[in-house]
C-alpha positions as CSV (number, residue, x, y, z in Angstrom):
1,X,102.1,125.3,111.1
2,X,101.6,122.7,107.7
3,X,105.6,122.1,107.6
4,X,105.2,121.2,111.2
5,X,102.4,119.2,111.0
6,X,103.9,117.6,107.9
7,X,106.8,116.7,109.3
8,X,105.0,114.8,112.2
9,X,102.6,113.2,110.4
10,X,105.8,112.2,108.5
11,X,107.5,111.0,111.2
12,X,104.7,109.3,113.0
13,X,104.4,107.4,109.6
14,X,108.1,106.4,109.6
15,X,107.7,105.2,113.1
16,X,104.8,103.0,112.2
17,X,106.2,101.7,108.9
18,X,109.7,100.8,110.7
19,X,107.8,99.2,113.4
20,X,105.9,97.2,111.4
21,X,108.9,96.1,109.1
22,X,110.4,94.7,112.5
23,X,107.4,92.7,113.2
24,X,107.0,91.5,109.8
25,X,111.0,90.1,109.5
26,X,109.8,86.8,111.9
27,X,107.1,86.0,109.4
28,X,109.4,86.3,106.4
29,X,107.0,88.9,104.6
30,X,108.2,92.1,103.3
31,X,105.8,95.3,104.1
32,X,104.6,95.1,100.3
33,X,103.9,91.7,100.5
34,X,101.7,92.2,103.8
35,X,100.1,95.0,102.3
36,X,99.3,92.7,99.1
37,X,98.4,89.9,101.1
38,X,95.8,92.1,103.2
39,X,94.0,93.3,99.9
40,X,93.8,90.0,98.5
41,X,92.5,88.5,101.8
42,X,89.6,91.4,101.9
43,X,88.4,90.8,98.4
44,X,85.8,90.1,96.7
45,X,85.6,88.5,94.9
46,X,88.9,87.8,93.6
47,X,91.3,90.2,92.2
48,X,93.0,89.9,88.7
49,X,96.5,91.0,89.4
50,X,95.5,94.4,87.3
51,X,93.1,95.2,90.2
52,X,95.4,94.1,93.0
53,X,98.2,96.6,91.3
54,X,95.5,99.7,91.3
55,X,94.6,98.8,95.1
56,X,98.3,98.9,95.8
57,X,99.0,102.1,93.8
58,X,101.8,100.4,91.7
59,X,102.3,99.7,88.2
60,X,101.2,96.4,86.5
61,X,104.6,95.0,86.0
62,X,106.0,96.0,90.0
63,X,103.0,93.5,91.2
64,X,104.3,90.1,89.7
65,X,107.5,89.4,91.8
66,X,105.0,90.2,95.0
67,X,102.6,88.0,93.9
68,X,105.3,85.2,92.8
69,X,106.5,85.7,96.4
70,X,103.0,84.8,97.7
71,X,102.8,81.9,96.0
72,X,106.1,80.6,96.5
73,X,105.5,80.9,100.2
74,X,101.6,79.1,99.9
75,X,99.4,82.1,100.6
76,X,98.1,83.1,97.2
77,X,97.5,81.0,94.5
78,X,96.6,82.0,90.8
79,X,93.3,80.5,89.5
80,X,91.9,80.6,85.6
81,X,89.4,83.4,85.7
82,X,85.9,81.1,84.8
83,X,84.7,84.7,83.0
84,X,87.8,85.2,80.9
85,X,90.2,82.2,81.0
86,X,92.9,84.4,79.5
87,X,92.6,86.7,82.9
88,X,94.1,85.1,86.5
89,X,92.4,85.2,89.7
90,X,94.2,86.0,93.0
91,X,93.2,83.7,95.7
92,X,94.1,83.6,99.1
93,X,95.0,79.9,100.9
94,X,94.2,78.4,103.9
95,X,97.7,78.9,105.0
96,X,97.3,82.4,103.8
97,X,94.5,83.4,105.7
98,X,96.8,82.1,109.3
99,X,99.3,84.1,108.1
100,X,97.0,87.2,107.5
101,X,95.8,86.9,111.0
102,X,99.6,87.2,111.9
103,X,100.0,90.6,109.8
104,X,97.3,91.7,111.5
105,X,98.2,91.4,114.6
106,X,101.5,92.5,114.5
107,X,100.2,95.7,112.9
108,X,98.2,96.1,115.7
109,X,100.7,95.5,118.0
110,X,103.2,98.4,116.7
111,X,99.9,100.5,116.6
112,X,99.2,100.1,120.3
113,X,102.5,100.3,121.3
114,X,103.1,103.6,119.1
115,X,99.7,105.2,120.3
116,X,99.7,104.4,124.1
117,X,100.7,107.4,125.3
118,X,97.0,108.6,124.3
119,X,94.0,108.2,126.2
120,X,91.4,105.8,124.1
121,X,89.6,109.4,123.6
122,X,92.6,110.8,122.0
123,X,93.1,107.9,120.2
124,X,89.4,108.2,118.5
125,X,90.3,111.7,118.1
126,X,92.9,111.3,116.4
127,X,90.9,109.2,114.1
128,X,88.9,111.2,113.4
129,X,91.0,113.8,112.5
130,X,92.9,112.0,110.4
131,X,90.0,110.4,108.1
132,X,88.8,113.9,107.6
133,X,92.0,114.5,106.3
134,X,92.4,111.3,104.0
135,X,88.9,111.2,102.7
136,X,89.4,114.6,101.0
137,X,89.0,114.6,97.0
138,X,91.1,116.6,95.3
């Protein structure tokens, strides 16, 4: 029964990541860089680019070109940390924040398409179930 359910919980993944990789291609982001830009846009305060590569699970070094990418496009800019001015701030711009709302939406999108064959009570069930599952320590 775990292989199974693995495997579909693998699969349903897969589903939701290509999905969301097709929606993401119009706004010119890649997955990791939505994903960046979404925990920039929820913190606070600001993130050092340490912080932002501990939310993201990745080393140090594997945030910069993400971040660079950001920037380059206008939807994070680096600031001088005012408690440590050797540290640098993530901050999201105006034009990020639009684009956020666009990540968001198309996530949702691929979501709702994925999950409507569910009733809204399987759905919450589902839910459910699965945060049980994720908030687990060990």
């Amino acid at each position: 029964m775990e292989t199974e359910l693995a495997d579909l919980v693998h699969g349903v993944g897969h589903r939701l990541r290509r999905g969301y990789g097709e929606r993401l291609g119009p706004l010119g982001l890649s997955p990791g860089q939505a994903r960046a830009l979404r925990v920039i846009a929820d913190a606070e305060p600001p993130l050092k680019m340490v912080q932002l590569a501990e939310r993201l699970r990745i080393v140090p070094r594997s945030v910069t070109p993400v971040v660079d990418a950001l920037e380059e496009a206008g939807l994070v800019r680096r600031e001088v940390d005012p408690a440590s001015r050797r540290s640098t701030l993530l901050v999201i711009t105006p034009e990020g924040r639009v684009e956020y709302g666009r990540v968001r939406e198309a996530r949702r999108k691929v979501a709702e398409e994925l999950f409507a064959v569910l009733t809204p009570e399987q759905r919450e069930q589902l839910r459910d179930l699965l945060s049980v599952v994720d908030h687990q320590t060990g």
